[in-house]
N, C-alpha and C positions, 0 to 999 in steps of 0.2 A: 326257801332257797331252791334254787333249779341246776341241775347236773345236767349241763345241755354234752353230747357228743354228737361229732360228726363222723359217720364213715365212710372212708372211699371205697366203690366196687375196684380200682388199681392204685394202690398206694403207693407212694414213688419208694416206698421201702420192700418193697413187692419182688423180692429177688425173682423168680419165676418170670416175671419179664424183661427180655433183652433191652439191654440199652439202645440200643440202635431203634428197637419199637414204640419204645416207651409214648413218642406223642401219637404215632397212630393210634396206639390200642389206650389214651385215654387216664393215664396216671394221673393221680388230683395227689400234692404237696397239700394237706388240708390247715385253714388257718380261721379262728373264730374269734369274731367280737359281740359284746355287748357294750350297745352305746344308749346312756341314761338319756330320760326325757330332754332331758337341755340339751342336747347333742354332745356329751362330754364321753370321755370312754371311760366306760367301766371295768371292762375285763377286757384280755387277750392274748390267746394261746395256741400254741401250734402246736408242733410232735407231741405225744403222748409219753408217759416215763411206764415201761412195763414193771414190774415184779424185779426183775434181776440187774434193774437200772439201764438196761436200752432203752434208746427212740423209739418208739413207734410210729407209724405216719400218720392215724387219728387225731385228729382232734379232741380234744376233752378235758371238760372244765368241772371237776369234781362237783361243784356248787357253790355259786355264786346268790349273795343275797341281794334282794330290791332294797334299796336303803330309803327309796322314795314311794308317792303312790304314782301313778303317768305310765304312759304307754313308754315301752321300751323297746329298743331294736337290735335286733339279732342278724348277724351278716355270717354268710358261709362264702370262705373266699378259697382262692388258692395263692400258693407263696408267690409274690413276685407275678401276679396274675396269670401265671404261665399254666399252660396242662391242665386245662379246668374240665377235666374228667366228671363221673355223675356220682353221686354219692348219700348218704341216707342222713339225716338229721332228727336226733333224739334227746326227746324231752319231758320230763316226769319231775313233777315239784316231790319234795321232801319232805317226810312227815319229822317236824321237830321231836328228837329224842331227848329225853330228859330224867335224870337219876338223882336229885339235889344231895345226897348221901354220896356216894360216887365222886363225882364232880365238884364235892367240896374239899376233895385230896387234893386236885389244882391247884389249889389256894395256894399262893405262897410268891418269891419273888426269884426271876431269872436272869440272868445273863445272857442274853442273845448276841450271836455272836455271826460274823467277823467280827461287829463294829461296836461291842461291849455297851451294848447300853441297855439301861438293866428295863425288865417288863414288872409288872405287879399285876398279877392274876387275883380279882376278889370276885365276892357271892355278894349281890344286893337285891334285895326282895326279888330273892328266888331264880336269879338270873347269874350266870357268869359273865364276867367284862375281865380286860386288859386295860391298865393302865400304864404309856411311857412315859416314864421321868420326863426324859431329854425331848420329847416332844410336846408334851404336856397335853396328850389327847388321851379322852375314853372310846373302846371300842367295844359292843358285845357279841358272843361268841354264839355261834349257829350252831346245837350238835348235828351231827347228823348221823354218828354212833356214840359208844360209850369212851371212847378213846379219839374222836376225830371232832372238830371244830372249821366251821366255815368262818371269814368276815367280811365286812359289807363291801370290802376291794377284792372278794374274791381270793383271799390269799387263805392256803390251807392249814392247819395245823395238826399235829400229829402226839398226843401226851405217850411216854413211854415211863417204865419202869426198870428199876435194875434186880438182881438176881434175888432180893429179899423181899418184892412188890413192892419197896416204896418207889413214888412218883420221882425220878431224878431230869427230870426235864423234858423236852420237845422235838420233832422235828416240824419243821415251818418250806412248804412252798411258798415263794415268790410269785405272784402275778407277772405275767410278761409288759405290764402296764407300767411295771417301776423300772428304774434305772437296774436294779440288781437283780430283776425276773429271772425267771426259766429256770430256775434250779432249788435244790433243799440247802439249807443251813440249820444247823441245829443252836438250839436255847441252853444250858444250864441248870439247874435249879440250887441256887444259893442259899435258900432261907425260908425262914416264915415272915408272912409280913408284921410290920414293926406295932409295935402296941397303939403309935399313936398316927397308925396309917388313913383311918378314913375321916378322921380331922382334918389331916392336912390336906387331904382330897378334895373334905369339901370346900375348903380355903380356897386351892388352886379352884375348882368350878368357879366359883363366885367369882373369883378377880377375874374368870377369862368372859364371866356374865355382861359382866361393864355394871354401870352405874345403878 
């Protein structure tokens, strides 16, 4: 997985420079893509979310995994092509972190929410995956700490706890690539998964195998 950022030497969030100077002196709106060997997008992100939930004007993509093998493409743009100021571009792949003890607290089934449809977080040979009901996909999870999870769309995920340590659900970034990008929504955690969950899993696999 790779946590690409860009950053502007004039951020257009850059209070220290006047408005009226801003395109002399060079402000870059910073905006990044990753576009997968077939030319499709993979990822795409703009303002940065600080700590106490402002914008920042960086760019940065926590980390984004290759779901394929092929050359892929990295574009450093600016918003609306405008104020294409100079800027630095950073890149450092991720050493997979991995705790199977830990990460088998996960386990269990949520609610994600606005749009209530439920996830199923399992361990299979030593690996974490999500599975959604209502879409009927597997996806597996990239650590990249003990509590943070990457996935192949680049979308972040966040496990929390409530005041006793148990795991009581998620926060989830959005990719700007989907209709409902750019921001958190948080998961639930409902349950344990059902006794006769990776039966029916592997049922579903099979029928979506084909013949």
């Amino acid at each position: 997985a790779l946590p690409i950022q860009m950053l502007a030497d004039h951020p257009l969030t850059d209070q220290t420079v006047p408005v009226d100077e801003r395109f002399e002196s060079g402000v870059l709106d910073t905006v990044l893509y990753v576009v997968r060997p077939n030319g499709a997008l993979l990822f795409r992100t703009d303002d940065d979310i600080a700590a106490d939930g402002t914008q920042l004007s960086d760019a940065n993509i926590l980390a984004t995994a290759l779901p394929e093998d092929g050359v892929y493409r990295i574009e450093a743009r600016s918003a609306l092509d405008d104020h294409a100021g100079a800027y630095t571009l950073r890149i450092k792949p991720l050493e997979r972190i991995w705790n199977e003890e830990l990460f088998s607290e996960y386990v269990g089934v949520y609610l994600d929410g606005p749009w209530e449809y439920h996830l199923y977080v399992f361990m299979q040979d030593g690996r974490l995956y999500d599975y959604v009901q209502e879409g009927g996909y597997v996806e597996e999870y990239f650590p990249i700490s003990e509590t943070e999870f990457v996935l192949p769309d680049g979308i972040f995920e966040r496990f929390t706890r409530d005041e006793t340590g148990k795991v009581d659900g998620y926060d989830v970034y959005i990719s700007l690539i989907h209709p409902v990008g750019g921001r958190w929504y948080r998961g639930t955690r409902i349950g344990d998964l059902p006794d006769d969950f990776y039966e029916t899993l592997e049922n579903v696999l099979r029928d979506d195998s084909g013949p």
